[in-house]
Wavefront OBJ file of the C-alpha trace (Angstrom):
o trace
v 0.000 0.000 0.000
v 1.502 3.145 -0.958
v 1.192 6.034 1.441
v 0.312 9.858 -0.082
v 3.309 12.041 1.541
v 2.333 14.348 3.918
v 1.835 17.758 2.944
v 1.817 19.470 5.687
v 5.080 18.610 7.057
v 7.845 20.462 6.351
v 11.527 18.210 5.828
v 13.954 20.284 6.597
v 17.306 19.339 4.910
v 21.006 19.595 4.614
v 23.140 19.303 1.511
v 27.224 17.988 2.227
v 28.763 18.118 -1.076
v 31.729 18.962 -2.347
v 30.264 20.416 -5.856
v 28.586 23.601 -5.679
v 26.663 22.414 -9.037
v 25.327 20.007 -7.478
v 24.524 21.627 -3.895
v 22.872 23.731 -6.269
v 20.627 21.599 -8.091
v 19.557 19.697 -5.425
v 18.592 22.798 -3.712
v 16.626 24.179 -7.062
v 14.997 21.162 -7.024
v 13.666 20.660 -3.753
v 12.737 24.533 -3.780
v 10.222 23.347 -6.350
v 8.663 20.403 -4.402
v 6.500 21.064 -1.671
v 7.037 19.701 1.718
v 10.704 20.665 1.952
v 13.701 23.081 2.758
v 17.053 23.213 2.541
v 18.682 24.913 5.957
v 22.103 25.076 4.540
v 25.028 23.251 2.988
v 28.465 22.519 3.180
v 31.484 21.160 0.644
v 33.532 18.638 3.493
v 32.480 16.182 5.933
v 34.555 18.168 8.764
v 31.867 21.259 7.739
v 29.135 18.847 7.325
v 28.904 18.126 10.851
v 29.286 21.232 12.087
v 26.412 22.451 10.440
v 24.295 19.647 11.125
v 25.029 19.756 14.780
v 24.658 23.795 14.493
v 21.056 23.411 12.366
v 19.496 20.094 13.520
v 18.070 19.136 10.002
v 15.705 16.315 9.612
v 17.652 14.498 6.812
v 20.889 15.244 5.855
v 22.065 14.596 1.923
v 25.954 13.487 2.465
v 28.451 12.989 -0.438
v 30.982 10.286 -0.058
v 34.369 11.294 -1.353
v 35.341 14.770 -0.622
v 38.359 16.953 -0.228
v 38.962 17.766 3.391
v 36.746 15.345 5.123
v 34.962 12.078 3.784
v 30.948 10.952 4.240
v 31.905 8.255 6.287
v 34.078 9.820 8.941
v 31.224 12.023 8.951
v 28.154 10.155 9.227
v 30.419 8.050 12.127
v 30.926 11.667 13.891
v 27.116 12.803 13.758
v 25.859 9.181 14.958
v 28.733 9.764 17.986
v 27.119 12.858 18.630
v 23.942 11.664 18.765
v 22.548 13.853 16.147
v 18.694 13.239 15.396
v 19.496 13.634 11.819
v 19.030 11.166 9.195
v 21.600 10.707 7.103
v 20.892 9.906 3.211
v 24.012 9.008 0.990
v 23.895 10.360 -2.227
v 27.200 9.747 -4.359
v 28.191 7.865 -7.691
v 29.381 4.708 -5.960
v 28.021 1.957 -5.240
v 31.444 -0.342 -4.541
v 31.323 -2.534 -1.443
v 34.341 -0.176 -0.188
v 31.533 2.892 0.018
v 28.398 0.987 1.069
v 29.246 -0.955 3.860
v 31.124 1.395 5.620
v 28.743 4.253 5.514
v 25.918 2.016 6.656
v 27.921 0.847 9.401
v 28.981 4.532 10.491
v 24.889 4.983 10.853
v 23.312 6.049 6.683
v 20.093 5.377 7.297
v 20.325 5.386 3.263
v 22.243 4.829 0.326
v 20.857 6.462 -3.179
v 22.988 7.381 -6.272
v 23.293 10.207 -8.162
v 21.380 9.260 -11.226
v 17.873 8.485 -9.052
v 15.365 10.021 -10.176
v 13.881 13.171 -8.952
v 10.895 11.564 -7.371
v 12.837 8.619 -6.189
v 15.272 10.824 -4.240
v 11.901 12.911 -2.703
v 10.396 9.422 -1.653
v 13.906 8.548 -0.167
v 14.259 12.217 2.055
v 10.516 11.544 2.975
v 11.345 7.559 4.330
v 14.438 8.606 5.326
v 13.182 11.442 7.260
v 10.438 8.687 9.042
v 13.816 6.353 9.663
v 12.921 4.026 7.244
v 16.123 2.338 5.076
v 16.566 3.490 1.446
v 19.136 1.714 -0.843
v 18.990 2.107 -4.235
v 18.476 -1.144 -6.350
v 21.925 -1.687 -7.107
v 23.575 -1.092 -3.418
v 20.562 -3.437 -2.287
v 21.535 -5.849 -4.634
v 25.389 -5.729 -3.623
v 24.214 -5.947 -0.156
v 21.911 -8.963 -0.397
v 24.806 -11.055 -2.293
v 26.882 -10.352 0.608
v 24.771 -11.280 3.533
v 23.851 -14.758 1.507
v 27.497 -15.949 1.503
v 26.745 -18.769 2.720
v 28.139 -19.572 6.495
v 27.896 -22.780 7.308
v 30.433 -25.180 7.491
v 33.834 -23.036 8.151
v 31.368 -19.859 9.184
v 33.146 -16.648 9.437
v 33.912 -15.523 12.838
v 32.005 -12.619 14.312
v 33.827 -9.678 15.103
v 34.160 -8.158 18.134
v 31.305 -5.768 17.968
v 29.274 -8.437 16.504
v 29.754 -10.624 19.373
v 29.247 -7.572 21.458
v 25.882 -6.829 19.888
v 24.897 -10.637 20.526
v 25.332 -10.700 23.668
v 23.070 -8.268 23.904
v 20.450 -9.756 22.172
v 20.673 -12.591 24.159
v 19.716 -10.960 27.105
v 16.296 -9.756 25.408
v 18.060 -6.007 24.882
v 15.904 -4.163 21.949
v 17.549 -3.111 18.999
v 17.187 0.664 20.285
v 18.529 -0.384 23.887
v 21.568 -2.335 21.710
v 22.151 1.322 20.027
v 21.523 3.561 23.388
v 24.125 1.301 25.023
v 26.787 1.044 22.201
v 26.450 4.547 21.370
v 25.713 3.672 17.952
v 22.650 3.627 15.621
v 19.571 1.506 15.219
v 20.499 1.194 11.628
v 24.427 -0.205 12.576
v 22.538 -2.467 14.968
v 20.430 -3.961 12.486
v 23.387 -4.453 10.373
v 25.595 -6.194 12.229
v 22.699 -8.692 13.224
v 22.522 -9.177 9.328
v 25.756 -9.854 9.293
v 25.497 -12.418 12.498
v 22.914 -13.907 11.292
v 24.859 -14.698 7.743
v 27.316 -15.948 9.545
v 25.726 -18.226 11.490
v 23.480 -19.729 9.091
v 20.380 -18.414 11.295
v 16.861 -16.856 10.315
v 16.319 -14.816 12.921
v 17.232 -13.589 16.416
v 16.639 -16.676 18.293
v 18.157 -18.993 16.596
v 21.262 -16.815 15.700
v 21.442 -16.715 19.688
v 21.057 -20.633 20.112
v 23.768 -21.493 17.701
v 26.073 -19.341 19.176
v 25.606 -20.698 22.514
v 25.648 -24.484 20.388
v 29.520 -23.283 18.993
v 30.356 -21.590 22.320
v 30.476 -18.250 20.596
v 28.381 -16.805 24.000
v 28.463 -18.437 27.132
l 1 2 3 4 5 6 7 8 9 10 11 12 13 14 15 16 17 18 19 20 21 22 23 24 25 26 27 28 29 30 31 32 33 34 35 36 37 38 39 40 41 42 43 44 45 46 47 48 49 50 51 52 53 54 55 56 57 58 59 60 61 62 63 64 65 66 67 68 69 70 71 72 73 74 75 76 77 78 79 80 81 82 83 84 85 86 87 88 89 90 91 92 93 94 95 96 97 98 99 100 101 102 103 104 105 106 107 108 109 110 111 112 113 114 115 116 117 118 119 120 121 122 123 124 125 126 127 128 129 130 131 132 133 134 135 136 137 138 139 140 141 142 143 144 145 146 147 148 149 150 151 152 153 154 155 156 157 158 159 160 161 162 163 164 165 166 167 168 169 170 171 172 173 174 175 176 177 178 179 180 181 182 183 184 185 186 187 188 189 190 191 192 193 194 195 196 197 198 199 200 201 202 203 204 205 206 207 208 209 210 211 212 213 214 215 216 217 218
């Protein structure tokens, strides 16, 4: 079921790219579209931050690869800061070098520059609700990697993964996991993706009972 946007609501928004063309298209365009407004900009990640932090946005549009400061140091430094801010990746790459690490730091999404103009709106508006957005192609990448399969010789779980588990087994929420690892609901979810690749399990429970089965907790 498709749900009409909300028209009253106002989506306040922050542009971090490096380009001034293109901070200045993609405030042109959502100047013509209803519902939203651009509080300011900035052309580094180190900036980025500063202004988010300064301007609280609802949804912040964050480059990748720019001079003096990259998107993922800077999405990493906003979720440390607890910023309420959503953070929407917008960049031309889609490598597994640039997506995973900029979910992990805390993108709530992942679109590329060629989206289309309504398909970016839709993607502010879900990411502004905390919904995931990845574009078809980083979803695609993503998917491939979580169905390696794990089982037999599973890869280990990291440190943070095993951290997260833990936590899981002891019936913590997903938002309690992220309040007490000072790290994002979205990072949470994706490191129990990756647990739950790696141990060949559907879902929390059973990710918990074969790690208990391979003395991976306990």
């Amino acid at each position: 079921m498709t749900h009409a946007p909300d028209t009253a609501r106002v989506i306040t928004l922050v542009l971090v790219d490096d380009h001034p063309v293109v901070r200045d298209g993609l405030r042109g365009m959502f100047a013509s579209a209803p519902g939203f407004e651009v509080l300011g900009e900035a052309a580094d990640g180190v900036a980025g931050v500063e202004t988010t932090v300064r301007l609280d946005p609802d949804v912040v549009l964050m480059d990748l690869r720019m001079p003096g400061g990259g998107g993922v140091a800077a999405i990493a430094e906003l979720t440390r800061r607890g910023a309420r801010s959503r953070v929407l990746v917008l960049t031309t790459y889609d490598t597994d070098s640039d997506t995973l690490p900029a979910i992990e730091a805390g993108a709530t999404g992942y679109l590329l520059k060629d989206a289309p103009r309504d398909e970016l709106f839709t993607a502010v508006r879900a990411a502004a609700d905390g919904r995931t957005v990845l574009s078809p192609a980083v979803a695609s990448r993503l998917v491939s990697r979580v169905r390696t399969p794990a089982s037999p010789g599973y890869e280990s779980l990291s440190a943070r993964e095993c951290e997260v588990l833990g936590l899981v087994a002891r019936g913590t929420s997903n938002r309690e996991i992220a309040a007490e690892l000072f790290i994002s609901e979205a990072t949470v979810k994706t490191h129990l993706t990756h647990v739950f690749a790696k141990l060949g399990a559907k879902d929390r429970a059973a990710a918990v009972a074969v790690a208990y089965e391979r003395g991976i907790l306990g």
